[in-house]
Each structure stands twice: as structure tokens, then as C-alpha cells.
ZAFIKOL-622094 format. One record per residue (C-alpha): x, y, z. Coordinates in steps of 0.5 Angstrom, whole numbers, padded with zeros to 4 digits, always signed. Layout:
BEGIN
XYZ...
***
This chain:
BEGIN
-0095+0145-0222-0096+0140-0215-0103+0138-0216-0100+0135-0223-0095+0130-0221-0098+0124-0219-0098+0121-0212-0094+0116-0209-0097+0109-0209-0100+0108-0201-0099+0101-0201-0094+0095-0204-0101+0093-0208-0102+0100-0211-0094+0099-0214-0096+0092-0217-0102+0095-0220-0099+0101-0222-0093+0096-0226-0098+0092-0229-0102+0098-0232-0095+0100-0235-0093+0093-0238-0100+0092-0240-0099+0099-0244-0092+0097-0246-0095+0091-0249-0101+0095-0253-0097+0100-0256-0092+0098-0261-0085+0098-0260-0079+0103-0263-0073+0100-0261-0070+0093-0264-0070+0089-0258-0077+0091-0257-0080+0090-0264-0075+0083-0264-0080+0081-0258-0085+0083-0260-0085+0079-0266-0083+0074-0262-0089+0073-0258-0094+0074-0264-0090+0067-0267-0091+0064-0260-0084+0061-0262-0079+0060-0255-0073+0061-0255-0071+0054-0255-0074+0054-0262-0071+0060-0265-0064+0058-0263-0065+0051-0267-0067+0055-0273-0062+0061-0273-0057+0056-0270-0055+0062-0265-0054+0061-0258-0061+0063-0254-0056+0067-0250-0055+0072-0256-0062+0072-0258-0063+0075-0251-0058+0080-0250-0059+0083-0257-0067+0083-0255-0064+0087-0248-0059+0090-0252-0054+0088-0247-0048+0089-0252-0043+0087-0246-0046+0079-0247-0045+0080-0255-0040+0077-0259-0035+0083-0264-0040+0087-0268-0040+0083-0275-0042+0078-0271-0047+0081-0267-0051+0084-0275-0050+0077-0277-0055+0075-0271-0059+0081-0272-0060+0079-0279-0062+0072-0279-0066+0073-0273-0070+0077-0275-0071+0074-0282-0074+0068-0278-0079+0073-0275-0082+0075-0282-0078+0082-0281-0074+0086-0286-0067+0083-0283-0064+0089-0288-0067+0094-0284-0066+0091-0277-0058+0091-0279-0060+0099-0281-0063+0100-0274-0058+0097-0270-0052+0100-0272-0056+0107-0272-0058+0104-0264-0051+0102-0263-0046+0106-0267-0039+0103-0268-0034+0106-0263-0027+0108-0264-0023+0102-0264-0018+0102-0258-0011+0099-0259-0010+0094-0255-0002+0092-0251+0000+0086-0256-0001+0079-0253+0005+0074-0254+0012+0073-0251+0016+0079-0249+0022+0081-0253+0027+0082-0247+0024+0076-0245+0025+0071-0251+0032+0075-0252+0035+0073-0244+0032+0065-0246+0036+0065-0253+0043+0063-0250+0039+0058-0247+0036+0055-0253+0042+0055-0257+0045+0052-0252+0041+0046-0251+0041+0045-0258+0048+0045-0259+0048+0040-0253+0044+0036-0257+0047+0036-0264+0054+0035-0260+0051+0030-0257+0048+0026-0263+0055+0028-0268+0060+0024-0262+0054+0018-0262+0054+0017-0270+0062+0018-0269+0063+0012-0264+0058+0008-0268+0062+0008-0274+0069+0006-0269+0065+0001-0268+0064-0001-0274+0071-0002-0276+0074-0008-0275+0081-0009-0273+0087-0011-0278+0088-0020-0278+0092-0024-0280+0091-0027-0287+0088-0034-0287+0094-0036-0293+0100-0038-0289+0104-0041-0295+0103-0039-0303+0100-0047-0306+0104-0051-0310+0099-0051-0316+0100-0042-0316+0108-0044-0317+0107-0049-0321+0103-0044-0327+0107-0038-0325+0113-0041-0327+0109-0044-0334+0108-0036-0336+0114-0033-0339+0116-0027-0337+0116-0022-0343+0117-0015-0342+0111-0010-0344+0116-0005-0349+0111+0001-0352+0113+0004-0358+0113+0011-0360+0106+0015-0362+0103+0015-0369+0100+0019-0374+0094+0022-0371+0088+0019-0376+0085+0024-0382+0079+0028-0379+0074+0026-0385+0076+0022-0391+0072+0020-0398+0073+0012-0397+0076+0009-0405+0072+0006-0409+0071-0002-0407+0072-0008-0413+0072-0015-0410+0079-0017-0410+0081-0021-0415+0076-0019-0420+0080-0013-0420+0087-0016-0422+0083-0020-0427+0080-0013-0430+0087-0011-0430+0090-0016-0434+0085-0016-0439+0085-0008-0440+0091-0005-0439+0088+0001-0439+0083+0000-0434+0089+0003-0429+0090+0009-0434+0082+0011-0434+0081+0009-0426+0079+0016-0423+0084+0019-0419+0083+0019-0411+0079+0025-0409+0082+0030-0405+0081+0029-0397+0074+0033-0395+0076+0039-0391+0073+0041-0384+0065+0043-0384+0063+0051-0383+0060+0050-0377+0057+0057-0375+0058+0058-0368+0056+0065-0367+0053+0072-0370+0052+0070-0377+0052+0077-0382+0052+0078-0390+0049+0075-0396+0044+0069-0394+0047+0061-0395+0044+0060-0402+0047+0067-0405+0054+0066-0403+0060+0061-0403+0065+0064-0399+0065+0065-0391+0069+0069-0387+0069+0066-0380+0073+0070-0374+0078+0064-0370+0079+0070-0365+0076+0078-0364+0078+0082-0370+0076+0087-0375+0073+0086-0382+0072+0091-0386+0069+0091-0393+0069+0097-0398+0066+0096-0405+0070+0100-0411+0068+0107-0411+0070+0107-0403+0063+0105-0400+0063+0100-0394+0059+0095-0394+0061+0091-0388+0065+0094-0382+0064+0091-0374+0068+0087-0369+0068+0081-0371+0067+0077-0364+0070+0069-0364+0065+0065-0367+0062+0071-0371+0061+0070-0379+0061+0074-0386+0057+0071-0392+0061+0074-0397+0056+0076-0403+0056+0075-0411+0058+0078-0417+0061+0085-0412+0066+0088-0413+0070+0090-0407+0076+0089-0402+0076+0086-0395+0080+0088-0390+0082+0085-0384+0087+0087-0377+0090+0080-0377+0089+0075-0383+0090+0069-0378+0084+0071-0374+0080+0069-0380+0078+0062-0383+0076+0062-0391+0070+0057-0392+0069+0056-0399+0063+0052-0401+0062+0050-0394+0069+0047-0394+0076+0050-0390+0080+0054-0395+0086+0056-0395+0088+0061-0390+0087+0069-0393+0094+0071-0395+0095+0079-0392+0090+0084-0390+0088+0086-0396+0084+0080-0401+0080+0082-0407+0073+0078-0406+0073+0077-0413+0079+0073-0413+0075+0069-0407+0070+0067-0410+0073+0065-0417+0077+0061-0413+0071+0059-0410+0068+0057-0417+0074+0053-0419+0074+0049-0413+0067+0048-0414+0067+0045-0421+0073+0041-0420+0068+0038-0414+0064+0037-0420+0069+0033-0424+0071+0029-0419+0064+0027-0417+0063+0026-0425+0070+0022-0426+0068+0017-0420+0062+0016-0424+0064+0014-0430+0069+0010-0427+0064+0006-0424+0061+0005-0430+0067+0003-0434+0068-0002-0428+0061-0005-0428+0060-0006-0434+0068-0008-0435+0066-0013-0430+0059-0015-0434+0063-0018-0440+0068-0021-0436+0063-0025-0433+0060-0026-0440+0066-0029-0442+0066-0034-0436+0060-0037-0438+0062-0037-0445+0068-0042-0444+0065-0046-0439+0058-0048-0443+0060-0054-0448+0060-0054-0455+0055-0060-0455+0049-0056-0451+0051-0050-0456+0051-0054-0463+0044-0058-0461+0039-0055-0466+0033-0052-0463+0027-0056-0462+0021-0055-0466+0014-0056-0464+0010-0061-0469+0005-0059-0473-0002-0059-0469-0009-0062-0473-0015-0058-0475-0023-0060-0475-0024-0064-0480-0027-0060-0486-0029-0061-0493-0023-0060-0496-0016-0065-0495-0010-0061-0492-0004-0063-0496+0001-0067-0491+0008-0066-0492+0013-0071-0493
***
């Protein structure tokens, strides 16, 4: 076993032969780890360092401590693959399988938590009453400086510069009669809608009057002043607006309850302020309510009279709805008519006007006849008359 192991170099030339037969064999076998095999390649590209570092944009010291696999000089480890990647792609080796080797030469160790850097809790809170109070100084500061500024500002009360009232003032004071301001009791609120009355120009009007004493008689009555609108302001139930001429609309909460003939409930629910029934057509039932004051009757589209008890037939409701209608309609028939009647009352009076002015001359003067026009002469003689 002793006559196996090697002899201790006799001499310092020895050694240095003895390392450079171990470097010459380094060179000429092939290297296992990443850091030789980076070398190695290295060399055979006959590129420095220098000119690696251009090409990777890597600091020349991390391409030599990932070659010497020295990973206290290496940034974290992200990083360092991130090197080890784009170096060997610029060396022509598979930068995949050089991420693989390093993690499997350097394993990734547990991470160790480190004290958290900053200020310390205790010593932000002994310097907080500090801070406050430097700030408070300041705006204290800043509120009395801005308040003195603004009490500089104000100028003292003076004299005025008018000693004495001018004469001119007494002079035009004295011209204005001096008459008390006397106010007079309230008036009549005005109609909320009105329909305006049919306009004739005055004095035609009379003229109409005196020739036909019956154009008073045939006059069409002034129509009745337009209710307030149905104005839906909110939940809207029932029959849908073109199936229905009444609407009960709740002025305050209230129950509405609407039972048909053979005891059946049509509708029934609190009515909120605001809420709307559409009363429908041609049914027979009842409507019954908690309060007839909390409810307003609209009947095509116009405030109605109000309900008069708790208990109302529809049908009654919607015939009344009927009427109103057709009298609506008449109204608006009348007021034509009498339009009618009025221009053409005013058509013959104008007619009659013209007549009494025109002269009698102009009206008697016969009507000129045009003169007989000649022909191309022809074989035979047109009788002329005499």
C-alpha cells in the first residue's frame, strides 16, 4: 500500500512540473461542471472577457465569479440564471441546459428572514409629539400671520368729504311731492288653466250684432274652465291608458279595494301618495275606499268631482266619464260652428260694404265686346254686318 502512493516532489522544480502536468490534463479532458465548461467554451472562442461583457451586457466580474462558481460575488439568484443563460447562449452552448445544471450545482436554500430595516416603532412614536408639534407651530404661525395681514387691510372709519347738503338736492327734493305708499288688500289668486274665448275684432263684432240679433242667441256659450291634468306621480296599476276613462289617484296613503258583482276582487292594495288605479271598461263592480278624501277622481284626464263616500259603483263612474265626454265634444262642435257662422256673417258684411261703396256708373257700363278679327282672304266674300 506505501509503495503505491506517490512521492513527495524533491524539489520546488518538481512541483511546478507536477502542476503543469495537472493543468495540461485539466485542459485536455473535458470539463463537468458549469464553470469549467463556460471556460472551456470560452477559450475556444478566443473572446476575452472584455468582449463577453459587451455582448451580454454582464459586468466582467460576474462572468468570473459564475465561471469560479464563487456565489458570495453574484447578485440574487434570478439574476445570476439570467447571466448564466445569455452567457452561455453567446458561447454557442444550450443556455437551457446551463440554467438545469446551475440550480442542480447550486440548490436554492431556504430563504432566512431577515430583521425589517426602517424606523423603529418606539422611536417614531417618542418623535410623534414632536412632529405634531412642529406642525402645530406652524399653522398657528401662518393662521395669526394671514389674520394680521387682513387687520391691516381695514381702514379706519373718516369723515365724510360732503359737509353740507348742495342746494340743487333741496331744490329737486322739494319739487317731489311727497305722497304716501298706500297698499291695497290681496286679490283673487288667477284660474289655474282657462280656455281664452273666441276673438272678433272690435267693431265688426257690434256691426255683426246689429244686423243679425240672433248672432247673440246662436253665440256659443263659453266653455267651462280646463281642470288640473292627471299628472302620474307614482305606481301606475290597472286597465292601460287607451282602455280607461277614469283614474283614481291616492292624495295621501289609503286602501283601495275593488270587488266585482259576484264577490271577486279585482284590485286591492295600499295605495302610497302618488299611486294610480286605472278603472277599466264595461265591469261591473264596486270601489271601495278607507278615506274618499285621500283619493282624486280624474275622468278623461281632467280632475273630477271628488268621490262621495266609500262605497262608489264604477259604472256610475264611468257613465259620468261618458257624459263629460260628450259634452266635451259639443262644446268643441258649437265653438266650431259658431266660427263658421261668425266668418261667413263677416264675409257678407264685407260684401255688403263693397257694394255700397262701388258707383252705380261703373256698375251700369256695358261690358266691352272685342271687334270682329278678318280672315285670309278666300274664294268666296264674308258678309260684313251693318
Amino acid at each position: 500500500m506505501d509503495q503505491d502512493r506517490p512521492l513527495p516532489p524533491e524539489n520546488d522544480s518538481q512541483t511546478a512540473q507536477t502542476a503543469e502536468d495537472t493543468a495540461h490534463e485539466d485542459m485536455t479532458a473535458e470539463p463537468t461542471t458549469l464553470g469549467g465548461r463556460l471556460r472551456a467554451a470560452r477559450l475556444a472562442s478566443g473572446l476575452s472577457f472584455v468582449e463577453l461583457s459587451t455582448k451580454t451586457r454582464v459586468n466582467t466580474r460576474f462572468l468570473k465569479a459564475i465561471e469560479q462558481g464563487d456565489q458570495s460575488l453574484l447578485p440574487s439568484r434570478i439574476f445570476t440564471m439570467g447571466y448564466v443563460r445569455i452567457y452561455a447562449q453567446v458561447l454557442g452552448l444550450d443556455e437551457l441546459e446551463a440554467v438545469e445544471q446551475y440550480k442542480a450545482e447550486f440548490p436554492e436554500a431556504g430563504a432566512i428572514l431577515q430583521a425589517p430595516t426602517g424606523a423603529a416603532f418606539q422611536q417614531m412614536r417618542r418623535r410623534s409629539p414632536a412632529i405634531l408639534g412642529v406642525i402645530g407651530v406652524v399653522g398657528l404661525a401662518f393662521l395669526c400671520w394671514n389674520i394680521f395681514q387682513r387687520l391691516n387691510r381695514i381702514e379706519p372709519p373718516h369723515p365724510s368729504d360732503l359737509t353740507a347738503i348742495p342746494a340743487v338736492w333741496s331744490k329737486e327734493a322739494d319739487k317731489v311731492p311727497q305722497t304716501a305708499l298706500v297698499l291695497g288688500g290681496p286679490q283673487a289668486a288667477p284660474p289655474d288653466q282657462t280656455t281664452p274665448p273666441l276673438y272678433l275684432t272690435p267693431g265688426i263684432e257690434a256691426q255683426i250684432l246689429g244686423d243679425d240679433p240672433d248672432a247673440a242667441a246662436t253665440a256659443a256659450a263659453p266653455a267651462p274652465p280646463v281642470q288640473a291634468a292627471f299628472n302620474p306621480r307614482g305606481a301606475l296599476y290597472g286597465a292601460p291608458a287607451n282602455s280607461s276613462t277614469t283614474t283614481l289617484q291616492a292624495i295621501k296613503p289609503v286602501t283601495l279595494v275593488v270587488r266585482q258583482g259576484d264577490g271577486r276582487v279585482l284590485f286591492a292594495r295600499q295605495l302610497a301618495e302618488g299611486d294610480s288605479w286605472r278603472a277599466p271598461l264595461n265591469v261591473q263592480a264596486t270601489v271601495d275606499v278607507s278615506d274618499p278624501t285621500a283619493v282624486a277622481v280624474y275622468m278623461n284626464g281632467e280632475l273630477a268631482a271628488p268621490l262621495a263616500g266609500t262605497q262608489t259603483p264604477l259604472a256610475r263612474l264611468n257613465a259620468l266619464a261618458g257624459n263629460l265626454a260628450r259634452q266635451a265634444e259639443s262644446r268643441a262642435a258649437a265653438a266650431a260652428e259658431a266660427e263658421v257662422r261668425a266668418r261667413n256673417a263677416l264675409a257678407e258684411q264685407a260684401a255688403a260694404e263693397l257694394a255700397r261703396t262701388t258707383p252705380p256708373a261703373a256698375a251700369a257700363a256695358p261690358v266691352a265686346t272685342p271687334a270682329p278679327t278678318t280672315s285670309a282672304p278666300t274664294t268666296s266674300a264674308q258678309v260684313v254686318p251693318q
